[in-house]
C-alpha positions in Angstrom: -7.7 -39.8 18.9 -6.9 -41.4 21.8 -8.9 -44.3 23.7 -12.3 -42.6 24.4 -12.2 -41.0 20.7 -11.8 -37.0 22.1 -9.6 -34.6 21.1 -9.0 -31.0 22.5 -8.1 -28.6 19.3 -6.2 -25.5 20.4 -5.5 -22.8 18.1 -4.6 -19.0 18.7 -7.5 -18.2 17.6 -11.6 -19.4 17.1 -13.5 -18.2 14.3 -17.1 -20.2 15.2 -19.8 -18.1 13.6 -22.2 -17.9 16.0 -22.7 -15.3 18.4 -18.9 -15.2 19.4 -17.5 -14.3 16.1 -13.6 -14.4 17.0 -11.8 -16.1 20.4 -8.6 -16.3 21.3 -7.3 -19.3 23.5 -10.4 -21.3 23.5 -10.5 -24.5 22.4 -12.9 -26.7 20.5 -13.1 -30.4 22.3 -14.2 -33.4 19.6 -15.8 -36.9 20.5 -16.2 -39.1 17.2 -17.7 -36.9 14.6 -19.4 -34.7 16.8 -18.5 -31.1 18.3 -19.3 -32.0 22.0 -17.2 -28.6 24.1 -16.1 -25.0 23.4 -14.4 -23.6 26.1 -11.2 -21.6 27.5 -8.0 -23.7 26.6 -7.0 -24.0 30.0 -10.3 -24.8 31.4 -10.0 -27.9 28.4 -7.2 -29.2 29.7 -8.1 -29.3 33.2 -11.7 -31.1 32.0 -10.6 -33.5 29.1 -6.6 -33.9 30.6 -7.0 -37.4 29.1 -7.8 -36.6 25.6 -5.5 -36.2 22.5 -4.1 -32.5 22.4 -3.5 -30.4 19.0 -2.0 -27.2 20.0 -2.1 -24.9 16.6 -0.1 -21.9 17.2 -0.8 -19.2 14.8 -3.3 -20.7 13.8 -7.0 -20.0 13.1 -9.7 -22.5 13.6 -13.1 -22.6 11.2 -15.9 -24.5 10.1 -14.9 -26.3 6.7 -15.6 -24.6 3.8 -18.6 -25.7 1.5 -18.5 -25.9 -2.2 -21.8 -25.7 -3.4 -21.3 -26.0 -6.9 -19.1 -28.0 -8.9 -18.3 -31.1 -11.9 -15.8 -32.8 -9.6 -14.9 -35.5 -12.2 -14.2 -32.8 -14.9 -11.0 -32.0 -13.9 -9.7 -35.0 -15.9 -10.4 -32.2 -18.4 -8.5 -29.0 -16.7 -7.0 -26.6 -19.1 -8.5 -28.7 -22.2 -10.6 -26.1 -23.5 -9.7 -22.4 -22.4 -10.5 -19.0 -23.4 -13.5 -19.9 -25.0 -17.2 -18.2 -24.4 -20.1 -20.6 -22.7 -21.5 -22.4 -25.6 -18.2 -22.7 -28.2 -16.7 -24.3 -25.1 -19.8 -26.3 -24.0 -20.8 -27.5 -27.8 -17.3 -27.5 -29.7 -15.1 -29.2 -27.0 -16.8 -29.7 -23.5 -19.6 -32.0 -24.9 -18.1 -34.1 -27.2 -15.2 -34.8 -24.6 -18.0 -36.1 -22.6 -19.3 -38.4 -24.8 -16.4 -39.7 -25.8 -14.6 -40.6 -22.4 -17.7 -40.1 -19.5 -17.4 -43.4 -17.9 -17.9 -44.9 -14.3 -14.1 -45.4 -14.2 -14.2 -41.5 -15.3 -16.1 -40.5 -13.2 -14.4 -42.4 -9.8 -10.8 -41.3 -10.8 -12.0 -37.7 -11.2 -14.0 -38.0 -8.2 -10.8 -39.2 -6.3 -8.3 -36.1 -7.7 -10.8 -33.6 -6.8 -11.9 -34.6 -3.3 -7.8 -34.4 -2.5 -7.6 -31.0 -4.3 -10.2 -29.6 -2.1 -9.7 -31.3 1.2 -5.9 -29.6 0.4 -7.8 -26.3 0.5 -9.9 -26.7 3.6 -13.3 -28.0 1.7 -14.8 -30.5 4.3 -18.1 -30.7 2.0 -18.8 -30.6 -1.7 -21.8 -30.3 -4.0 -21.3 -32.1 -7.2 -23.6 -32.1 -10.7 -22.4 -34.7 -13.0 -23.3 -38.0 -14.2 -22.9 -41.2 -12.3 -23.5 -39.5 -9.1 -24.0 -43.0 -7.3 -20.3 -43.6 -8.2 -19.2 -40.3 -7.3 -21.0 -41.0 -3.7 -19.2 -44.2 -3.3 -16.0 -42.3 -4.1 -16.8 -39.9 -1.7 -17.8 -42.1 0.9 -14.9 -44.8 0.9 -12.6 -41.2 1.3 -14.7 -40.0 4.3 -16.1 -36.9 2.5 -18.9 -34.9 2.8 -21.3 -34.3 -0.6 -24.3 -33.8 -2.1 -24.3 -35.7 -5.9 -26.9 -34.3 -8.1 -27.5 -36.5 -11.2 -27.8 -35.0 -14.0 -31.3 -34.4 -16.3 -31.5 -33.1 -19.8 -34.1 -33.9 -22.4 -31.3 -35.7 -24.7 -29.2 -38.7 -24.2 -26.0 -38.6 -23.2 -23.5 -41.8 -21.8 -25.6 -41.7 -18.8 -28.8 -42.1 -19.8 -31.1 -42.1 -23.1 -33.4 -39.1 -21.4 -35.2 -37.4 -18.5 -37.3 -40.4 -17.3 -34.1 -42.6 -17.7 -32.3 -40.1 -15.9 -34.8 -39.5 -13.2 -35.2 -43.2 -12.5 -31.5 -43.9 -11.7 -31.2 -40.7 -9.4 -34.0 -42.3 -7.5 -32.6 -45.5 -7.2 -29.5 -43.6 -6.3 -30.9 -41.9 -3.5 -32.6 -45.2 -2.0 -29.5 -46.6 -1.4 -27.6 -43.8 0.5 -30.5 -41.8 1.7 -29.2 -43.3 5.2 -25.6 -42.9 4.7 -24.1 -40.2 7.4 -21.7 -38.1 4.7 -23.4 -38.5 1.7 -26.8 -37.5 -0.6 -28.5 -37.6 -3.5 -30.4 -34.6 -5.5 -31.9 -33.8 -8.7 -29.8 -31.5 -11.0 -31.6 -30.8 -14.3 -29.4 -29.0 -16.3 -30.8 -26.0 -16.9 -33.9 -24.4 -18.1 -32.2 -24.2 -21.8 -32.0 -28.1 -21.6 -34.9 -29.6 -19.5 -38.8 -28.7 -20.9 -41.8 -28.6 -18.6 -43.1 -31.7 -18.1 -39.6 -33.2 -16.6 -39.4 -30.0 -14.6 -43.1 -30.7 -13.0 -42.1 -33.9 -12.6 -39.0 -33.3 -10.8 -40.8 -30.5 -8.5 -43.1 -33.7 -7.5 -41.1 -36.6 -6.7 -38.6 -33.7 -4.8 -40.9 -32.7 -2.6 -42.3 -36.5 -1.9 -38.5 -38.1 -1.5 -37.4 -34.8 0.2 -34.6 -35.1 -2.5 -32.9 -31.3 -3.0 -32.4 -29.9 -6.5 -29.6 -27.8 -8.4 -30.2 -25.9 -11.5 -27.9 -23.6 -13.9 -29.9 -20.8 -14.1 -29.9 -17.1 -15.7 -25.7 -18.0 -16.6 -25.5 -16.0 -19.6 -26.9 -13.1 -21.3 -27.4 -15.2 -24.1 -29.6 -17.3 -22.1 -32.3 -15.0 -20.7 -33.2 -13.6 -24.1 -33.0 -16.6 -25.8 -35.7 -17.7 -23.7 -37.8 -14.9 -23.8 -38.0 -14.9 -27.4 -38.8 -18.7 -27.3 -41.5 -18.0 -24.5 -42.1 -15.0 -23.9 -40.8 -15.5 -20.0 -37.4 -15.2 -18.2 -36.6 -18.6 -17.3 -36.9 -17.8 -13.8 -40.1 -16.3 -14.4 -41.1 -19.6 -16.4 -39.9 -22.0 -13.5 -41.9 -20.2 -11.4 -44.7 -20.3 -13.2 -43.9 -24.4 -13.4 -44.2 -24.1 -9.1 -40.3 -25.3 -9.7 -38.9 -22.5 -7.4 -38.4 -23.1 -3.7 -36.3 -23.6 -0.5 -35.0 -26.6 -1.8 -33.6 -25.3 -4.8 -30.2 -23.5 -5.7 -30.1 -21.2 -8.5 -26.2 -21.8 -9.4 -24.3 -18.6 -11.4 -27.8 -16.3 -11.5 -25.5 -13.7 -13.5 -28.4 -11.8 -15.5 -30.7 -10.5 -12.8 -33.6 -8.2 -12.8 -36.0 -7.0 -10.0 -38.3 -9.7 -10.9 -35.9 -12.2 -10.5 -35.5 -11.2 -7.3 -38.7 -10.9 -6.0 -39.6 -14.5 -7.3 -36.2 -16.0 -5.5 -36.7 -13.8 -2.6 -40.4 -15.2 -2.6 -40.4 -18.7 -2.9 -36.6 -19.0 -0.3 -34.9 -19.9 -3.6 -31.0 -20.1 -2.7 -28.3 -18.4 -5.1 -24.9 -20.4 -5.7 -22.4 -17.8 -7.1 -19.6 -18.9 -8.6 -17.5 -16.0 -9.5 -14.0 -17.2 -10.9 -16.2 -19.5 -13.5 -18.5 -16.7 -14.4 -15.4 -14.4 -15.0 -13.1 -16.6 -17.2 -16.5 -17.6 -19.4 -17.3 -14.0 -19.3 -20.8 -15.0 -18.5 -21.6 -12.0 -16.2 -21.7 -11.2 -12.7 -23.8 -12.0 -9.7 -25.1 -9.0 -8.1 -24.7 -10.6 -4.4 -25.1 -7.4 -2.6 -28.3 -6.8 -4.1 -29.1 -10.0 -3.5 -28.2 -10.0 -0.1 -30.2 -6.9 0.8 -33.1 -8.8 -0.6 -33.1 -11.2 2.3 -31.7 -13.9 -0.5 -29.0 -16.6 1.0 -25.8 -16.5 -1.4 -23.6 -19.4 -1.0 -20.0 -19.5 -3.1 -19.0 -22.7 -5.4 -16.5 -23.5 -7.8 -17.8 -24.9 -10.7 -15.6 -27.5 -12.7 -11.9 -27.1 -13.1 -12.6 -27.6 -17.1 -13.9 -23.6 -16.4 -12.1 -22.1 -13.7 -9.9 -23.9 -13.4 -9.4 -24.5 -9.5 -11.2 -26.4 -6.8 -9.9 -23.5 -4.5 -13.0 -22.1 -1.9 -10.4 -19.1 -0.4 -9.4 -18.1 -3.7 -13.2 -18.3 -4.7 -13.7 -16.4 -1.3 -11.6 -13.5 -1.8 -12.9 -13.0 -5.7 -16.2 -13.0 -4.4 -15.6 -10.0 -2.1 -13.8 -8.2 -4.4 -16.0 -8.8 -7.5 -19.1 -7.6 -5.3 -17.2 -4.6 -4.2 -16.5 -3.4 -7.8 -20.5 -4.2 -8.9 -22.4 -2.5 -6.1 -19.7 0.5 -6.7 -18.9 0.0 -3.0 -15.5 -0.8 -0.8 -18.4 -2.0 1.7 -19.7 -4.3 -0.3 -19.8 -8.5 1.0 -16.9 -7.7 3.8 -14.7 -10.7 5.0 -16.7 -12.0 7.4 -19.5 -11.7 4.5 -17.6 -13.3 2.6 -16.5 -16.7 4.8 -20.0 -17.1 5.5 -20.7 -17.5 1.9 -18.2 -20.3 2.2 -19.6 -22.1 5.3 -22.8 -21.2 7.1 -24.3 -20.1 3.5 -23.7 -23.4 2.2 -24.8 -25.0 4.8 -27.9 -23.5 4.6 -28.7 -23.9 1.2 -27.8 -27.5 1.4 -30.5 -28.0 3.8 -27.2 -28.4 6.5 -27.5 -26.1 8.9 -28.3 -28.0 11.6 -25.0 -30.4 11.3 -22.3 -27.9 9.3 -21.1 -24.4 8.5 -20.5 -23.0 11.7 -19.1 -24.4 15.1 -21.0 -25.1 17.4 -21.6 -28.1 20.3 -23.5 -30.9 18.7 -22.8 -30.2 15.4 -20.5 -32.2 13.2 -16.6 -31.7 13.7 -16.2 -30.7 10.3 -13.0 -28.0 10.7 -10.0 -26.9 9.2 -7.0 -24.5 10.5 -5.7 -21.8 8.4 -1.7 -21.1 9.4 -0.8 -17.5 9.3 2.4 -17.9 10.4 3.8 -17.7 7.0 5.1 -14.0 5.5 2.7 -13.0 3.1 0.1 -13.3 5.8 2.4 -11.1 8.0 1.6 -8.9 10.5 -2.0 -9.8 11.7 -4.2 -7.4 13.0 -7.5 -8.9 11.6 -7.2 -12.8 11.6 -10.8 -12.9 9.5 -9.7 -10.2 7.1 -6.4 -12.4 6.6 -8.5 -15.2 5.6 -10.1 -13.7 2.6 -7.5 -11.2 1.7 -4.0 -12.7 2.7 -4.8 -16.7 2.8 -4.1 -19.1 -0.1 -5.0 -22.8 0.2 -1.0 -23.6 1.5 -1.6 -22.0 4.4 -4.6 -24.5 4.7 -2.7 -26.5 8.3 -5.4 -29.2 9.4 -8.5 -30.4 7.9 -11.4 -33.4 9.7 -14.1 -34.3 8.4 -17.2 -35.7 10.8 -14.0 -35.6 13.1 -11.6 -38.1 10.8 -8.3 -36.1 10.5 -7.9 -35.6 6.6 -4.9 -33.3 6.6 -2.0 -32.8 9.1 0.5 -30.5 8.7 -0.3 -29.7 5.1 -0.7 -33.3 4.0 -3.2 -35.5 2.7 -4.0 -38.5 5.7 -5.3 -40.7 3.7 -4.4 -40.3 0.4 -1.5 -40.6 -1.7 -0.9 -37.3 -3.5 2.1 -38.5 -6.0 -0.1 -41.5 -7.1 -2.7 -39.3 -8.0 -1.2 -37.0 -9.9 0.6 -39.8 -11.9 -3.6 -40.9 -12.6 -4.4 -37.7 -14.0 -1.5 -37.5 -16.2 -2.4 -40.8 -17.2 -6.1 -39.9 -18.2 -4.7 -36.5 -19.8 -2.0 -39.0 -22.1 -5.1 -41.0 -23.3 -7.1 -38.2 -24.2 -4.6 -35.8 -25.9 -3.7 -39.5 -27.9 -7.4 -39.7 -29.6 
């Protein structure tokens, strides 16, 4: 940016999500992190003829997409264990890989590869479950990236901690020490209700709603899951975490596969937020999210990930456009989550049930400059009648042009600012070599 720190971003067209959904030749006008002008593109040159000028021809402009669901560091395992339902993959190969290698130094170097994978794909802000999430803050912090870092409870040990209280304890002390920090947060994530019993539950509920610290849970995954636990307690589990007061807005639901009216009612009554994460849900074959239903309820859907060791991507357009096509095929309707449905499952969504609204997910002056341009000048996104319909149904993450974060250019032109991509993928190889030699 130039001396004052503004910058006048002009693309062909403006997709803001508010009340003007599509604009062509307006521009958006940056000052430091913050969104401070949206206006014609002449009328921003006249007014700001001082500031830096990104002309992006072809291009569309949109809030960063939001991945609220994911392992970040467990890329380090990508492809290691495939083709393998939930719990074979989970108990036979995911788990013990953990405990063998889970590490600080892990967990930073998968931290690293991940936030360049998705800041390659237009992410501007993450949600991460996995252990060592004050490490995985830092990491995101010292890159200039956006994320919420939910530690990790379970009611057995694992490298990070001996149990729930041990587990609970460090998250805390996690969150005092960035609960100031502009770009990144801490949450609870207990597992899920298969692996965390009632009194940590309770307890988490609690000290959430006195620390205002938000909380992620896997919940209603698998088939397997839901009957499991009504045969062990005679309640769905979302029927038994309601029951615990756990439910609220606060909380996302992540996957939320195995749904029944009563599930809905309870999410629908205590502002629960659903993550669906359809790409992991379809190569575990764990089920799918009914999202129309869900949406008709009044329920806020967001999209995530999940972990590259299930997926095995960190790619929010690809996640985008299997959303919309998944939900099509379920409520047995082409009308079914429609583009622009489906890119704010990817932005505004998130935002929302990250508690974000007010800073991210859409653009809009005063909120954060978190964008990214999607280039359709490319063939396979040739001719374009609908730039939004392109974006779920024609875009991959290539096409993904520009990227800033809280207004710090990450991507240019396709490339990484900041970040050196070759030496990066030489550290994942590395990590692979020493894992395959065990």
């Amino acid at each position: 940016m130039t001396a004052n720190n503004t910058c006048i971003i002009m693309p062909q067209w403006l997709l803001t999500l508010e009340d003007e959904q599509l604009l062509s030749d307006h521009a958006v006008v940056i000052k430091e992190d913050r969104i401070v002008d949206i206006l014609s593109a002449q009328a921003a040159q006249n007014k700001y003829s001082t500031a830096e000028h990104v002309h992006l021809p072809k291009q569309v402009l949109m809030p960063g997409l939001i991945n609220c669901h994911g392992h970040t560091a467990m890329n380090l395992f990508k492809g290691m264990a495939d083709d393998l339902p939930l719990m074979t993959w989970l108990e036979e190969h995911i788990w013990p890989a953990e405990g063998q290698w889970v590490s600080p130094e892990f967990v930073a170097d998968g931290t690293k590869i991940g936030i360049a994978e998705m800041l390659r794909s237009g992410t501007t802000c993450y949600s991460d479950m996995y252990f060592y999430p004050e490490v995985a803050a830092d990491t995101a912090a010292e890159l200039g990236m956006r994320a919420i870092c939910y530690g990790p409870i379970l009611d057995f040990p694992t490298p990070y901690g001996t149990g729930p209280e041990d587990y609970i304890e460090k998250i805390i002390t996690a969150h005092n020490h960035f609960k100031h920090h502009s770009l990144v947060d801490i949450g609870f994530g207990p597992h899920a209700p298969y692996t965390v019993s009632d009194e940590p539950l309770t307890n988490i509920r609690t000290l959430a709603e006195q620390l205002n610290i938000p909380i992620q849970i896997h919940l209603h995954e698998t088939e397997f899951e839901v009957a499991d636990a009504q045969q062990k307690t005679g309640m769905r589990p979302s029927e038994r975490l309601s029951k615990l007061g756990f439910l609220g807005p606060d909380v996302q639901a992540v996957h939320v596969t195995q749904v029944a009216d009563t599930d809905i009612q309870l999410f629908k009554e205590s502002n629960t937020h659903v993550i669906h994460c359809p790409e992991s849900n379809l190569k575990l074959a764990s089920g799918f999210c009914p999202t129309h239903k869900l949406q008709q309820a009044g329920i806020n859907v967001a999209l995530g990930t999940d972990g590259s060791a299930s997926n095995n991507d960190l790619d929010m357009l690809g996640e985008m456009r299997s959303a919309a096509l998944i939900a099509k095929a379920v409520a047995n309707d082409a009308s079914a989550l429609p583009a622009l449905e489906a890119i704010k499952m990817a932005t505004i969504n998130g935002a929302k049930a990250l508690g974000k609204e007010d800073q991210i997910g859409s653009i809009k002056v005063g909120k954060q400059a978190d964008l990214i341009s999607i280039d359709l000048n490319e063939i396979a996104s040739a001719p374009v009648y609908d730039p939004i319909s392109h974006i779920v149904y024609t875009a991959t993450r290539q096409q993904v042009d520009h990227v800033w974060v809280a207004g710090n250019l990450q991507v240019k032109n396709k490339q990484l600012c900041h970040m050196n991509e070759t030496q990066l993928v030489e550290l994942a190889q590395q990590w692979a070599d020493k894992i395959q030699a065990k």
